[in-house]
C-alpha positions in Angstrom: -14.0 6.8 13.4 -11.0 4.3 13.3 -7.5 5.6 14.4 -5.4 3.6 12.3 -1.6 2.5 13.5 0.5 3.6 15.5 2.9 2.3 12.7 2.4 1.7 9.1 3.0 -2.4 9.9 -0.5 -1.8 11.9 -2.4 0.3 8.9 -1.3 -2.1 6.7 -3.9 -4.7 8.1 -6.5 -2.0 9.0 -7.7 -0.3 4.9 -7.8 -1.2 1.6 -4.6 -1.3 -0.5 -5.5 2.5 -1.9 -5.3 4.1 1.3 -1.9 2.1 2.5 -0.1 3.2 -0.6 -1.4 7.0 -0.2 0.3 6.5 3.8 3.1 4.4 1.9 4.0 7.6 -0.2 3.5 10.1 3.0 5.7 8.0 5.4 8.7 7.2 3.1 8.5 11.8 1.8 9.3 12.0 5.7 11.6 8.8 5.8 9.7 7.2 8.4 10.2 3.4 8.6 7.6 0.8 8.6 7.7 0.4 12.4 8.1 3.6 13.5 5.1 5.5 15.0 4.5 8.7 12.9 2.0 11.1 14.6 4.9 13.0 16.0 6.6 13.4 12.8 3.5 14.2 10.7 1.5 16.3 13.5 -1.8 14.2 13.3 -2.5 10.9 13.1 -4.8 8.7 10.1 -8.6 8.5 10.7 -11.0 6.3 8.4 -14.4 7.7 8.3 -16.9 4.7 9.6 -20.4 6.2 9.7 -22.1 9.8 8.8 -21.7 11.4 12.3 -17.7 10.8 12.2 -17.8 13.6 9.8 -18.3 16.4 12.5 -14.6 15.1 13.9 -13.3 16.6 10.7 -13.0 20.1 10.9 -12.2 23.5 8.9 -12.3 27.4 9.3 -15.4 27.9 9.4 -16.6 29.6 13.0 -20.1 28.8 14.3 -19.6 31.0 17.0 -17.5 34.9 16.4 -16.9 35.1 20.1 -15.9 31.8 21.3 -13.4 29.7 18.7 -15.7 27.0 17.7 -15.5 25.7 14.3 -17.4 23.4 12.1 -16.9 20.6 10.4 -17.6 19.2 7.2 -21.0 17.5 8.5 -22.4 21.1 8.8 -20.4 23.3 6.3 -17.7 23.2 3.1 -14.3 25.0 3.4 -10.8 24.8 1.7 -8.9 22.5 3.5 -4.9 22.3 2.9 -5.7 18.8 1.1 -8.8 17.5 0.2 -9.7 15.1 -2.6 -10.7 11.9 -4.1 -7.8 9.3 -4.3 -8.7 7.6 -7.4 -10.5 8.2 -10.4 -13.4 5.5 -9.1 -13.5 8.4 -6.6 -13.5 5.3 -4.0 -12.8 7.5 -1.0 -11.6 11.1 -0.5 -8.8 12.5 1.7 -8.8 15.3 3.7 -6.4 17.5 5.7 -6.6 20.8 7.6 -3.0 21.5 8.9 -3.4 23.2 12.8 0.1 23.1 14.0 3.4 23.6 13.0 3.9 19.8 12.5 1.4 19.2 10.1 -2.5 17.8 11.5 -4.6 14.7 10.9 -5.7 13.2 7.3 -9.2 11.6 7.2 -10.2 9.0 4.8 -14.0 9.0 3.8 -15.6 6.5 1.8 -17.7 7.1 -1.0 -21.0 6.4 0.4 -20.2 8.8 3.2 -19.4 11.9 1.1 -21.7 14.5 1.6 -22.8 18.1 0.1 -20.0 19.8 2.3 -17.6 17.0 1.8 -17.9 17.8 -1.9 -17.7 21.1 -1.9 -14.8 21.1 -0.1 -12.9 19.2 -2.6 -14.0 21.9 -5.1 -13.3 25.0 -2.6 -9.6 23.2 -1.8 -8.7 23.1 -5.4 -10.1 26.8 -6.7 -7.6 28.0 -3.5 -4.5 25.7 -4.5 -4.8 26.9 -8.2 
């Protein structure tokens, strides 16, 4: 998994031109500048998915374990997330976000290739709960 910035000057040189304009929009809704750091403001940073396994880093609701608060992820289940789906109509990589504090949380970027049965799902659980 890549951890892209600190600052949108550093993104800028780290994804394709589809993900740096969905961060574009993001950063200038909160008015933060080019070369300001934003995980503080937004309450997560900006991940890009890199091979299968980084997909259990991307968690939701779902508890593997009803005693201890464990959760899963979407390499081993589908939830509604409070974002998740594809960024263009070439449905060249998907976005997700699961908001866990009162600042916001992380938004993952998964390629294509990477998308799995869960990762699919979700996109059709997130947008049956947001309608």
């Amino acid at each position: 998994m890549l951890k892209l910035g600190p600052t949108f000057k550093d993104i800028k040189e780290q994804v394709p031109e589809l993900i740096q304009n969905y961060i574009r929009d993001i950063l200038i809704n909160y008015g933060i500048r080019p070369d300001e750091e934003f995980e503080d403001e937004l309450g997560g940073g900006f991940y890009l998915c890199q091979s299968p396994g980084d997909l259990k880093e991307i968690r939701n609701t779902k508890r593997t374990n009803e005693l201890v608060p464990q959760f899963a992820s979407l390499a081993t289940a589908a939830d509604s997330y409070d974002h998740a789906d594809w960024m263009d109509e070439h449905q060249t990589f998907a976005a997700f976000l699961m908001v866990w504090n009162n600042a916001g949380g992380s938004t993952y970027f998964v390629p294509k290739p990477l998308m799995n049965k869960h990762a699919i799902e979700s996109i059709a659980l997130t947008q049956q709960a947001w309608s």
